[in-house]
N, C-alpha and C positions, 0 to 999 in steps of 0.2 A: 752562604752568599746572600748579600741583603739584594733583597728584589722589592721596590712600592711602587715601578708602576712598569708594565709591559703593551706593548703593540700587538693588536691580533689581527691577522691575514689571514680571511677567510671566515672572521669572527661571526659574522651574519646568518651562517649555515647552523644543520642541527647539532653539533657537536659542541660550535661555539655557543649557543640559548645554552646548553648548559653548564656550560664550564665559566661563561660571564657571572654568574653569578656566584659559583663557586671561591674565585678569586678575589670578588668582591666584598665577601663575609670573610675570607684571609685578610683585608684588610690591602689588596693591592689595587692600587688604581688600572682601569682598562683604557685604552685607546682605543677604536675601532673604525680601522678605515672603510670604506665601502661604495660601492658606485651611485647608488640610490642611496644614500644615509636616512633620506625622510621615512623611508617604508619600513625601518626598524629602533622607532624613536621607544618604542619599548624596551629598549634594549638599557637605555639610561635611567631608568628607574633605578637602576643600581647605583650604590653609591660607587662616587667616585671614578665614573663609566661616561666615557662621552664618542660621541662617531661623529665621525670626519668624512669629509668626502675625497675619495681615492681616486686622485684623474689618469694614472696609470700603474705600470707596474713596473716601468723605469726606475734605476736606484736612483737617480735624483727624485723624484717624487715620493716615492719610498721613504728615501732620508727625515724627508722634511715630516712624514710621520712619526720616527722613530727616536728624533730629537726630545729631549728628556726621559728616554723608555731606558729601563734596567734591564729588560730581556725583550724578544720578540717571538709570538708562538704564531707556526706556519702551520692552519689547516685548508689551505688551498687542496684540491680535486675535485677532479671531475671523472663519471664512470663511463661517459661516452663525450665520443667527438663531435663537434657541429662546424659547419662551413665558418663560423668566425672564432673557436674555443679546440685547441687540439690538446692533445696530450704533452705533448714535445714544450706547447707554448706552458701551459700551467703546473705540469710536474718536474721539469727538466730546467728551460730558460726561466721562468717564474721564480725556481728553487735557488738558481746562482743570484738572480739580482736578488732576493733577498737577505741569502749570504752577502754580498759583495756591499748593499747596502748598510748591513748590521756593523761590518768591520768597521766602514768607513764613518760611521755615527759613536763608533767608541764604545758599543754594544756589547755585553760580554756574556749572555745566556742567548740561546738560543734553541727551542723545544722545535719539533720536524713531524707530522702526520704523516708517516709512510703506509705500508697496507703487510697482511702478510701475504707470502711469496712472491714477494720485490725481488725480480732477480733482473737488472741490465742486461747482462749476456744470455740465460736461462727461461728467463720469464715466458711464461705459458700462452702470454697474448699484449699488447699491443702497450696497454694499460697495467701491465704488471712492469714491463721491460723499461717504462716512461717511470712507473714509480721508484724503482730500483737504480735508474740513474739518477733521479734526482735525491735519492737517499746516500749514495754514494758521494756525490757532492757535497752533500752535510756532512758526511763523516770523513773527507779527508783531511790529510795534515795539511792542507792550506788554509785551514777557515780561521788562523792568525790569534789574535787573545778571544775570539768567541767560542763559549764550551757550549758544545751541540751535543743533544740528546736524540733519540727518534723513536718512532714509536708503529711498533706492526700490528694492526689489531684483524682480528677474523671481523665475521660483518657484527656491525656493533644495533645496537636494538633499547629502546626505549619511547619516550614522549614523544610525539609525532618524527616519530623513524620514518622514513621510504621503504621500510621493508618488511614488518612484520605489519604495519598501516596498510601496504601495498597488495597484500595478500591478501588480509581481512575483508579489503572492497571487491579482489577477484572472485571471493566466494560467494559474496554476495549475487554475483551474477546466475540468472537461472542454468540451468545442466552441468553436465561434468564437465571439470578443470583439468584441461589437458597439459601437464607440470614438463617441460624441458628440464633434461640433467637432476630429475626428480633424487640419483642415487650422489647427487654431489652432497661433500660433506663438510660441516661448518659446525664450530663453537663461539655459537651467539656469545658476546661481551655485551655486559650492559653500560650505556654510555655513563651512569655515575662512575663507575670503576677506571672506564676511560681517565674521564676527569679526574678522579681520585688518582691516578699516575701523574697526567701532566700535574697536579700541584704537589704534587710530592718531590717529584723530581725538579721543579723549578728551581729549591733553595738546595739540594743535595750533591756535593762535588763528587760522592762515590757514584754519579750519573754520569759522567763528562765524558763522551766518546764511547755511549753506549746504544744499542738498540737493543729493545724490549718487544717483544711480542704478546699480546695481550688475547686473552682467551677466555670463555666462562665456563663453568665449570662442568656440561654437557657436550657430548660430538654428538650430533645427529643430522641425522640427510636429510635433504630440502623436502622431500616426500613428508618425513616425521614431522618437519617442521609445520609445512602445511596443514597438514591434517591434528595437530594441536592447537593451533589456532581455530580449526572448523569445530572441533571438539570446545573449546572455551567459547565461541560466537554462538555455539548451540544448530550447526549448518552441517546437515544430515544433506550430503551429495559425495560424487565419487570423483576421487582426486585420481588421473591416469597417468601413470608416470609415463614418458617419450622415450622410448630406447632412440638410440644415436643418429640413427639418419634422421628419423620424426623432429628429433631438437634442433640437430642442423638445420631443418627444413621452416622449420619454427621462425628459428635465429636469421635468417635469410629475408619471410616475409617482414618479420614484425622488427627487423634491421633497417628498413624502409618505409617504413612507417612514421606519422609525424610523432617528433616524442623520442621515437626510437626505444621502444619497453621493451625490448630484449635483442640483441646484436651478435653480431661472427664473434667479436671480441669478448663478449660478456660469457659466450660458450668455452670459447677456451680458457677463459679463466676459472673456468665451476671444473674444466676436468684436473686440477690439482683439489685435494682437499685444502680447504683451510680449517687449520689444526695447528697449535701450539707444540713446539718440540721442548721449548721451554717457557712456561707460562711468566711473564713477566710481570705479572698481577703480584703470583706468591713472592717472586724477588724484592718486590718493594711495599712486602707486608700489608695487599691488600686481597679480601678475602674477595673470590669472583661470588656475583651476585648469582642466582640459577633464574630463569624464566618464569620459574612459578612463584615467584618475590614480586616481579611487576608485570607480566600481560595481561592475565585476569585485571587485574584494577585501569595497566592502561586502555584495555577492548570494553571495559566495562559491563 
């Protein structure tokens, strides 16, 4: 499939900083809409990259971005709800007017950021159940001559990540780090390999109507995680894992809290692991990065 230029929804977040320019050195032009466009004029240093400003997320607004795009890549979410940004509104209604969008512009790729264990009817918590509907909407047989792809990834880690960055500063604080769902279990993905999917998959038709889970090449519990990162920072304190009431108890204050750095929903999401049943990395012959290839360099 020839692809030179696509639309990115959500382009402005960390997943997008790295895949912009990925696309770029392919040689494919980026669109990027955005509500603020001035606060990521960095972003057009690449060739052939320019941002727009996104006055909603209605398919006629929508449309009018995706006017001359060959495909369109949806990395819209959000991991917590705010009085004006819900689940429902960004994973769900966000995901069909993009579909409905994409059709209606003559659109005919279309790439989908889903998470792993998206389940609509199963999903473990509020935020899993939003992203699995709205994964479900890309893959059904309505979405007309547009070939949607989607993509499950465990927590993905990298260049100013929210998560392995997010830790590093919590060490920093003086005493012991009291860890909620310390025994939850994940296979960090590095976000090159991320992006190394989505551009693989852009021009490949043995992609079309599929979902890919994406993994790296370690499971370990949030505990091990931590406590790797305190071991590469060089931060001699004691990480206390929270058995189950203590988390919930956790999740509850600091659910109410400005910011919201850890919630009801974000707990029951940590009690499924996230783990790859089939790693979609090795599917489309990309080797998973391992942690000790980039944290050291990126904690410095």
């Amino acid at each position: 499939m020839k692809i030179n230029k696509v639309c990115i929804i959500g382009g402005t977040g960390f997943v997008g900083h790295h895949l912009i320019p990925k696309l770029a050195n392919a040689g494919i032009a980026c669109q990027i809409p955005a509500r603020r466009p001035h606060r990521y004029r960095s972003l057009e240093v690449q060739q052939g990259c320019e941002l727009t400003s996104l006055e909603s997320l209605e398919v006629e607004s929508l449309k009018s971005h995706f006017d001359g795009c060959d495909a369109v890549i949806n990395l819209l979410g959000i991991l917590n709800e705010s009085h004006n940004c819900s689940f429902q509104e960004i994973h769900v209604e966000a995901a069909e007017k993009i579909l409905e969008a994409a059709r209606q512009s003559d659109v005919k790729r279309l790439l989908h950021m889903s998470a792993l264990n998206a389940d609509e009817s199963n999903g473990a918590s509020n935020y899993l159940k939003s992203k699995g509907k709205g994964e479900n909407l890309m893959l059904s047989p309505d979405t007309g001559a547009v070939k949607v792809t989607t993509f499950r990834p465990s927590v993905i880690f990298g260049d100013n990540d929210s998560f392995i960055n997010r830790f590093a500063q919590l060490l920093m604080i003086p005493g012991p780090l009291p860890l909620a769902c310390a025994d939850a279990k994940f296979s960090p993905v590095y976000v090159g390999d991320v992006t190394a999917a989505f551009l693989k998959a852009l021009r490949d038709s043995s992609t079309f109507g599929k979902s890919y889970e994406l993994c790296g090449p370690r499971t370990l519990t949030l505990q091990e995680i931590v406590e790797y990162i305190a071991q590469i920072k060089g931060v001699h304190k004691s990480v206390i894992g929270l058995g189950d009431t203590m988390s919930r108890l956790q999740a509850k204050i600091l659910g109410v809290m400005p910011g919201k750095p850890f919630t009801m929903d974000n707990y029951n999401s940590l009690q499924l692991p996230s783990v790859c049943t089939h790693n979609g990395l090795q599917q489309l012959g990309i080797k998973a990065t391992d942690m000790d290839a980039i944290v050291p360099q990126m904690l410095g």
